[in-house]
N, CA, C and O atoms as a MOPAC input file, in Angstrom:
PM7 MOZYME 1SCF
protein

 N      0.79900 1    -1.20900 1     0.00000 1
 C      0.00000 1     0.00000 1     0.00000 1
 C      0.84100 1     1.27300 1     0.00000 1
 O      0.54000 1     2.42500 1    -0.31300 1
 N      1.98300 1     0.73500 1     0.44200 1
 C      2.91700 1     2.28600 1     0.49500 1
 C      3.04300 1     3.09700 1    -0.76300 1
 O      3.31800 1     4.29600 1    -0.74100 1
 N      2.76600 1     2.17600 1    -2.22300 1
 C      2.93300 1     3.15500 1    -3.30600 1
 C      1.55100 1     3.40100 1    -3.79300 1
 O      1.62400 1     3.87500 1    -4.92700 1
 N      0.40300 1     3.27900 1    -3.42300 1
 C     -0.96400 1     4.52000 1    -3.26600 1
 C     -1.03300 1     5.66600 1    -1.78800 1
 O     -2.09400 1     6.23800 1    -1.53600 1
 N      0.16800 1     5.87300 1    -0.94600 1
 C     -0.48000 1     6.53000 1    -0.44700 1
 C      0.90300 1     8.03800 1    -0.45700 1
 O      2.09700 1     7.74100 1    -0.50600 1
 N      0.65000 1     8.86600 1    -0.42700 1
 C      1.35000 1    10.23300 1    -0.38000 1
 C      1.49500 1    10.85600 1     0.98200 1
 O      0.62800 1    11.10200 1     1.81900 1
 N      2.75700 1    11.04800 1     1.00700 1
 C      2.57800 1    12.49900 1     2.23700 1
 C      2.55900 1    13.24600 1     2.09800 1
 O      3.42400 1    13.74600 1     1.37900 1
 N      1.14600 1    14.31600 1     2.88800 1
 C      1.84900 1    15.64300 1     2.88700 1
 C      1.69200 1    16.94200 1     3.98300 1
 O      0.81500 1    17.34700 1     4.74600 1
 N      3.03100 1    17.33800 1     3.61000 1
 C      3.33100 1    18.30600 1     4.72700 1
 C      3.07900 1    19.79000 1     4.38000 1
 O      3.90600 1    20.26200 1     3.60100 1
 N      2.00900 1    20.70000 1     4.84300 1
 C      1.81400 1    21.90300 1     4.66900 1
 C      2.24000 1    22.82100 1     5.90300 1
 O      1.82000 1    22.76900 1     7.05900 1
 N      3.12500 1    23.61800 1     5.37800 1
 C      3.77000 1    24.38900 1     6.31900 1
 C      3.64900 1    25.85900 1     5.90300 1
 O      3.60800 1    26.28600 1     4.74900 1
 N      3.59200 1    26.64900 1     7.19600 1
 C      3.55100 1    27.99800 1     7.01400 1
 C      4.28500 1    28.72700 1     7.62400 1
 O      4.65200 1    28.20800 1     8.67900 1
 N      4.81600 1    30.05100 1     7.38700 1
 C      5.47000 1    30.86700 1     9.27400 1
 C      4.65800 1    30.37600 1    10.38400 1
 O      5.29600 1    30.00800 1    11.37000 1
 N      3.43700 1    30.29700 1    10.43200 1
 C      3.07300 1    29.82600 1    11.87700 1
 C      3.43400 1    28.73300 1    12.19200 1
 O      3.74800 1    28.65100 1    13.38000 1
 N      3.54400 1    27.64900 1    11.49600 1
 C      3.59600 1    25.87400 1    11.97600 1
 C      3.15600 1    25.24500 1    10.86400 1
 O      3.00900 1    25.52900 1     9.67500 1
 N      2.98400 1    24.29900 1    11.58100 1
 C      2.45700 1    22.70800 1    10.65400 1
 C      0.87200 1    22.88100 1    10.65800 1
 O      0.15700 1    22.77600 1    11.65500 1
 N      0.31100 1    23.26300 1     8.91000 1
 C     -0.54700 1    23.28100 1     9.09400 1
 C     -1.79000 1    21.91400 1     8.92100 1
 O     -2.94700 1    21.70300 1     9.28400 1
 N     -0.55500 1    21.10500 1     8.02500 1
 C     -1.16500 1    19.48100 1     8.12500 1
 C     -0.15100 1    18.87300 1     8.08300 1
 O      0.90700 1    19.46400 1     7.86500 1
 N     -0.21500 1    17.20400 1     8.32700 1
 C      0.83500 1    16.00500 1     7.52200 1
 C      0.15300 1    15.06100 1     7.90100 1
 O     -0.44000 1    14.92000 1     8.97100 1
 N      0.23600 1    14.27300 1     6.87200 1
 C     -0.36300 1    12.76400 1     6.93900 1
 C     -0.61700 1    12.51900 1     5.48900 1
 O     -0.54700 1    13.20100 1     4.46700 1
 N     -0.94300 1    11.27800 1     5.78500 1
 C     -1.57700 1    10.93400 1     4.20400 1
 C     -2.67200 1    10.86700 1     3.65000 1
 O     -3.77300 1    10.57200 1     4.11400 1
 N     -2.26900 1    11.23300 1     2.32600 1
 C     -3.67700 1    11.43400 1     1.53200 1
 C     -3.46700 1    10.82500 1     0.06600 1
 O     -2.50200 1    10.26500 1    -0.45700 1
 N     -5.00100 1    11.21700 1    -0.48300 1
 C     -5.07300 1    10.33500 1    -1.90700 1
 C     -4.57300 1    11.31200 1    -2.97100 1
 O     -3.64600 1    10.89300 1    -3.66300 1
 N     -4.92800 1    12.27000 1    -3.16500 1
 C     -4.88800 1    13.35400 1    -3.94900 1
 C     -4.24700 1    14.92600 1    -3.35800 1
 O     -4.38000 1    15.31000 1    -2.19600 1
 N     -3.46300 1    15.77600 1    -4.57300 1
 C     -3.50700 1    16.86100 1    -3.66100 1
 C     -4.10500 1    17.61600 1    -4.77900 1
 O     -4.14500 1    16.99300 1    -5.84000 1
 N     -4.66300 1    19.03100 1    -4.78600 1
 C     -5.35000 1    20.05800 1    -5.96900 1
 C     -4.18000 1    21.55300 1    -5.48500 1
 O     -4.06600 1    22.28000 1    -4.49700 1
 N     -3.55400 1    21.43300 1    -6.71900 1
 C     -2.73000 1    22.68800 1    -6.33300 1
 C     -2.86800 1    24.07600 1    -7.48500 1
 O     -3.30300 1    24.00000 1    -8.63400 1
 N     -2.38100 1    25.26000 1    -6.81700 1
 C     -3.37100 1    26.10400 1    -7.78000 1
 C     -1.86000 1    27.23000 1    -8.40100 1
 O     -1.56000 1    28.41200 1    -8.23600 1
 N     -1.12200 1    25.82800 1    -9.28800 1
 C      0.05800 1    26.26300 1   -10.22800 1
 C      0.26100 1    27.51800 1   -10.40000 1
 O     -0.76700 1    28.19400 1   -10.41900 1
 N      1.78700 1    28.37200 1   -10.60700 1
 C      2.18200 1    29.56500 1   -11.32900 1
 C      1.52700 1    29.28500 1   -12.78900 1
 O      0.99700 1    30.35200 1   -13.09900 1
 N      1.31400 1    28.31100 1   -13.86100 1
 C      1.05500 1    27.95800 1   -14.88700 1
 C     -0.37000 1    27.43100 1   -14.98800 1
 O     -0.86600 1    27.42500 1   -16.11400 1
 N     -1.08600 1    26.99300 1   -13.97800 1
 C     -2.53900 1    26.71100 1   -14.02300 1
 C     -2.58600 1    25.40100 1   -12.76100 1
 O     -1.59700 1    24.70000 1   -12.54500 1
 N     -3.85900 1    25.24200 1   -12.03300 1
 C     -4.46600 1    23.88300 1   -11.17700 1
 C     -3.80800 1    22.71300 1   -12.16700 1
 O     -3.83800 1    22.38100 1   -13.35200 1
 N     -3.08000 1    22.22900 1   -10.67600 1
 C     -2.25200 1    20.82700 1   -10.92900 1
 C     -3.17900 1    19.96100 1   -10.13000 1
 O     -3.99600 1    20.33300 1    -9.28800 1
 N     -2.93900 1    18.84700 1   -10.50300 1
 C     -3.17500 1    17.81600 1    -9.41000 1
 C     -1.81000 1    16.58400 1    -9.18700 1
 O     -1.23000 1    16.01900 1   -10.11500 1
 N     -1.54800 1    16.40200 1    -7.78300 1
 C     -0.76900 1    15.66800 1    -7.77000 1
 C     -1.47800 1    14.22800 1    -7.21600 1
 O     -2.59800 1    14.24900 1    -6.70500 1
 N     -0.73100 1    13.02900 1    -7.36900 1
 C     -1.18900 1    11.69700 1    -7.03300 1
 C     -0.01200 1    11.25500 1    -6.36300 1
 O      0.90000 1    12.03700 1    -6.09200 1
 N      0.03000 1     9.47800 1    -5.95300 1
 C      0.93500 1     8.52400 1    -5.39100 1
 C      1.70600 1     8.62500 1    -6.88900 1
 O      1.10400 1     8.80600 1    -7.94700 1
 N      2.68300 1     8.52100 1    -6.79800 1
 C      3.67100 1     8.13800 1    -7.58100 1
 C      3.91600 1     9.08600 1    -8.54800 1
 O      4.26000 1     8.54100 1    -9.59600 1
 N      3.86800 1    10.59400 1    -8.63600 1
 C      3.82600 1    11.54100 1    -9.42000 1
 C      5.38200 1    11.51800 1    -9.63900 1
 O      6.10600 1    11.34900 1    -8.65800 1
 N      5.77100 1    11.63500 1   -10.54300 1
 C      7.50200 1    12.31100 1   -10.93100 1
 C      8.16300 1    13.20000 1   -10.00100 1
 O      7.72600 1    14.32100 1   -10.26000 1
 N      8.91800 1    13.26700 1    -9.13800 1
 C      9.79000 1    14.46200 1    -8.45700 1
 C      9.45500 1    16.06200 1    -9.47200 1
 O      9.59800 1    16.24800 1   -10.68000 1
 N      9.08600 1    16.78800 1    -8.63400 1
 C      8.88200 1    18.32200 1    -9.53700 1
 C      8.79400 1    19.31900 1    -8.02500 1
 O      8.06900 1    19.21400 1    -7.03600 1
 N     10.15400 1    20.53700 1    -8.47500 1
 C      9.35700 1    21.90200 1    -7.75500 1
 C      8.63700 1    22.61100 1    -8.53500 1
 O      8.48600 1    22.41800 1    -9.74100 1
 N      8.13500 1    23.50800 1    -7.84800 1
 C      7.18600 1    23.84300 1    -8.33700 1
 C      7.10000 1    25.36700 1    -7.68200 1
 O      7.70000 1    25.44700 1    -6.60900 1
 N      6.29800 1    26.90600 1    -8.25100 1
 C      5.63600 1    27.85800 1    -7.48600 1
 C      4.16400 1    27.74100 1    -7.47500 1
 O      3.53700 1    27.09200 1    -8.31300 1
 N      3.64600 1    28.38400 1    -6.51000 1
 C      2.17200 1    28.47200 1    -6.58700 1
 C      1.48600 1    29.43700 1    -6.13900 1
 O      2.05100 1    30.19900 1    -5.35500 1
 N      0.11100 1    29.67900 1    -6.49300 1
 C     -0.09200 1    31.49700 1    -7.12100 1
 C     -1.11900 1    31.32300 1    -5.88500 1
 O     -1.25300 1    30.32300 1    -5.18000 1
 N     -1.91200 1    32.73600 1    -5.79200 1
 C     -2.90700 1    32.20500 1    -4.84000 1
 C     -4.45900 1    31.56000 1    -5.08500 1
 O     -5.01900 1    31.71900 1    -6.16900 1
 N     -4.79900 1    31.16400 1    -4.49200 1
 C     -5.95700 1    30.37300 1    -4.34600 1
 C     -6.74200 1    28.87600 1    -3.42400 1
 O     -7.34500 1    28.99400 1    -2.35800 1
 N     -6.58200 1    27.89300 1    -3.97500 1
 C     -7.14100 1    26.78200 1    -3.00000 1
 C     -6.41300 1    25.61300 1    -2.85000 1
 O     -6.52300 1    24.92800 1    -3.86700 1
 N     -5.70100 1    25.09200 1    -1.98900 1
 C     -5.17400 1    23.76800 1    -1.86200 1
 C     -5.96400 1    23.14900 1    -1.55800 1
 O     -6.39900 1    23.40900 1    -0.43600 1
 N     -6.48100 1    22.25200 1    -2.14100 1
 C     -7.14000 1    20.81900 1    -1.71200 1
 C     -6.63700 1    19.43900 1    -1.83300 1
 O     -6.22500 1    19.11700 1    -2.94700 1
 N     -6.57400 1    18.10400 1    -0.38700 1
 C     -6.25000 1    17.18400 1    -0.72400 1
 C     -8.07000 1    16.39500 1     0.00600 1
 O     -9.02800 1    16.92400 1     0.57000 1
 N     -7.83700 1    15.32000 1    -0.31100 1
 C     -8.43400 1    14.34400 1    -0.18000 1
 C     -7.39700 1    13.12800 1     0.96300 1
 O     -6.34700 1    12.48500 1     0.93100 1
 N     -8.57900 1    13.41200 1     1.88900 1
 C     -7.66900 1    12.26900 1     2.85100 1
 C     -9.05300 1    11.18800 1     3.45400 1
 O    -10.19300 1    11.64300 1     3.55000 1
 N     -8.72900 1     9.80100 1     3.80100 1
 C     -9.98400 1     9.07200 1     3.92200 1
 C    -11.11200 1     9.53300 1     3.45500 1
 O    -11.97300 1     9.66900 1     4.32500 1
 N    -11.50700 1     9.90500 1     2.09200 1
 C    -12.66900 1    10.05500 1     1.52500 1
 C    -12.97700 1    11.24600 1     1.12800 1
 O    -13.51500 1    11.60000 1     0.07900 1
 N    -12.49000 1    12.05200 1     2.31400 1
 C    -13.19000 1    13.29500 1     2.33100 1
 C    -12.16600 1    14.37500 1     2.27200 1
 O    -11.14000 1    13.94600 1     2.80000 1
 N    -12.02400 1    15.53200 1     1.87100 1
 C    -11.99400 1    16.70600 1     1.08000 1
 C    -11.51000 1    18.11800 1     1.95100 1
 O    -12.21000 1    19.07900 1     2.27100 1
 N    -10.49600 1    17.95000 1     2.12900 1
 C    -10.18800 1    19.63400 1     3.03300 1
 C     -9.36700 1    20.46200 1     2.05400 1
 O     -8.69800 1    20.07600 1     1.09500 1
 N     -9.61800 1    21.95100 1     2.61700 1
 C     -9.17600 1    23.26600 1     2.26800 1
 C     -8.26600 1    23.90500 1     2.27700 1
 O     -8.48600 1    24.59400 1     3.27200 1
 N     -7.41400 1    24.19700 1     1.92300 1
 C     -6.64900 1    26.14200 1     2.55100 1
 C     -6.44800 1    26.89800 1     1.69300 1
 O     -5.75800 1    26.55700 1     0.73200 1
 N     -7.18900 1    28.60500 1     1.82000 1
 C     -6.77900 1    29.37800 1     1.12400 1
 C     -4.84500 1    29.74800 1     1.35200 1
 O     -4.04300 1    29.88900 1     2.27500 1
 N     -4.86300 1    29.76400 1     0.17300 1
 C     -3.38000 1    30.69900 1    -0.26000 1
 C     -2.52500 1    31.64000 1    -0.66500 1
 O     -2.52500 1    31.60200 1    -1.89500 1
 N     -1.64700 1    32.63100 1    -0.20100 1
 C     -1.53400 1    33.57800 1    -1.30900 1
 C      0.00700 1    33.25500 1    -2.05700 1
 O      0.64400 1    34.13200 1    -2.64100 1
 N      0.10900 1    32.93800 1    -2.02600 1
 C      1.89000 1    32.01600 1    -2.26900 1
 C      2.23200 1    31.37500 1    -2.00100 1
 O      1.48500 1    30.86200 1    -1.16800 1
 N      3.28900 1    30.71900 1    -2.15300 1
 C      4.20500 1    29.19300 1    -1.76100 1
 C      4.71300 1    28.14000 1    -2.90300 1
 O      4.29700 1    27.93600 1    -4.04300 1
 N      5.74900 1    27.56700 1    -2.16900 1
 C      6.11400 1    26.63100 1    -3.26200 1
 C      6.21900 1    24.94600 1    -2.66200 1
 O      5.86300 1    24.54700 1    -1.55300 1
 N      6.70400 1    24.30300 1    -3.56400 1
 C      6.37400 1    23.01700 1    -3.34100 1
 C      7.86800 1    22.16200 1    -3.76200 1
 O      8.81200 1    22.65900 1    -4.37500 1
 N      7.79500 1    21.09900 1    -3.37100 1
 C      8.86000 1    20.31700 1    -3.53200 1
 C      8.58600 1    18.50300 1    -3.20900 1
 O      8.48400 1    18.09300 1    -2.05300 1
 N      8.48900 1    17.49100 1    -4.52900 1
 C      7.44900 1    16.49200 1    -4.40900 1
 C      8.93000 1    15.61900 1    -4.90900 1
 O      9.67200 1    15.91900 1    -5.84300 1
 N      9.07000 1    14.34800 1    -3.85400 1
 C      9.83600 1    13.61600 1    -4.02900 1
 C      9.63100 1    12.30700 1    -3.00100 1
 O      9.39700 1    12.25200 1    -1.79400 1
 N      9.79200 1    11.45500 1    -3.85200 1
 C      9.39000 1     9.90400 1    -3.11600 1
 C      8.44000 1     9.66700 1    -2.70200 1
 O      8.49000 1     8.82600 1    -1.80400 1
 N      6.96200 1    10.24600 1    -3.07900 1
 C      6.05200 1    10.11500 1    -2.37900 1
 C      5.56300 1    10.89300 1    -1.04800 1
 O      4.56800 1    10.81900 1    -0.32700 1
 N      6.66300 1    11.62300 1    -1.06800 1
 C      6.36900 1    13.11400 1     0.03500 1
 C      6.21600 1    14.12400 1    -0.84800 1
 O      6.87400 1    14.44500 1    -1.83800 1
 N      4.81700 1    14.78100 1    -0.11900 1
 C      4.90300 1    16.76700 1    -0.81100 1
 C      4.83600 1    17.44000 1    -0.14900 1
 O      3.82900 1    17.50400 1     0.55700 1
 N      6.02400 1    18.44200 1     0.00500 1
 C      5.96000 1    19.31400 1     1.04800 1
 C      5.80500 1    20.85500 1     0.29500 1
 O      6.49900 1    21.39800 1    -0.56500 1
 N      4.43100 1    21.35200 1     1.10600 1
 C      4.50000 1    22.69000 1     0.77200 1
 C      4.63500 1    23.97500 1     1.56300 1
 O      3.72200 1    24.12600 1     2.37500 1
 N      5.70500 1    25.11100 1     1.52800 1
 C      5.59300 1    26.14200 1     2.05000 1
 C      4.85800 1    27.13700 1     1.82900 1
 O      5.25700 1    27.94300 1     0.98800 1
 N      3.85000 1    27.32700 1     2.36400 1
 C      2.53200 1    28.46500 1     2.19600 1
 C      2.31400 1    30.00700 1     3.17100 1
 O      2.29600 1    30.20400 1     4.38600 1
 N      2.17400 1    30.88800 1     2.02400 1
 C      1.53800 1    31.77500 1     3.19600 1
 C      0.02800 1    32.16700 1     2.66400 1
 O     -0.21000 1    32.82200 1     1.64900 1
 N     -1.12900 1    31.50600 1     3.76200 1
 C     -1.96300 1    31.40100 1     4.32300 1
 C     -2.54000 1    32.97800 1     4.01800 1
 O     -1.95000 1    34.04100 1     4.21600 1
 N     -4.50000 1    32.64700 1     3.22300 1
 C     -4.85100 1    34.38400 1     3.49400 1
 C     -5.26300 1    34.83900 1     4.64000 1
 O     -5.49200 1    36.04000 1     4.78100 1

């Protein structure tokens, strides 16, 4: 099961705003809404503002954004965000 499931770590100046795993993440690209999965290719990345969404056991959480970037390797995604 380890290669369907993703980590991820959302971080801000304040703290840890999540980590754990999930199915999906919805990211809202310098270039347009990405979606990342389990086993996506290593990629950094910037990101503009708007909505992060992942999917974790079924269901569907939020955070607005106004910047941040990302960095996706081995099945970890870690993103640095600042939060609106």
């Amino acid at each position: 099961m380890k290669d369907k499931e993703l980590i991820l770590k959302i971080l801000t100046p304040e703290g840890t705003v999540f980590e754990g795993a999930v199915e999906a993440v919805f990211l809202p690209g310098s270039k347009g809404r990405f979606e990342v999965l389990p086993g996506h290719a290593p990629i950094i990345s910037s990101l503009d503002s708007g909505q992060v969404s992942w999917r974790h056991a079924g269901e569907e959480s939020s955070l607005s954004i106004k910047v941040g970037a990302l960095v996706l390797d081995n099945n970890e995604l870690r993103l640095c965000v600042q939060t609106v």
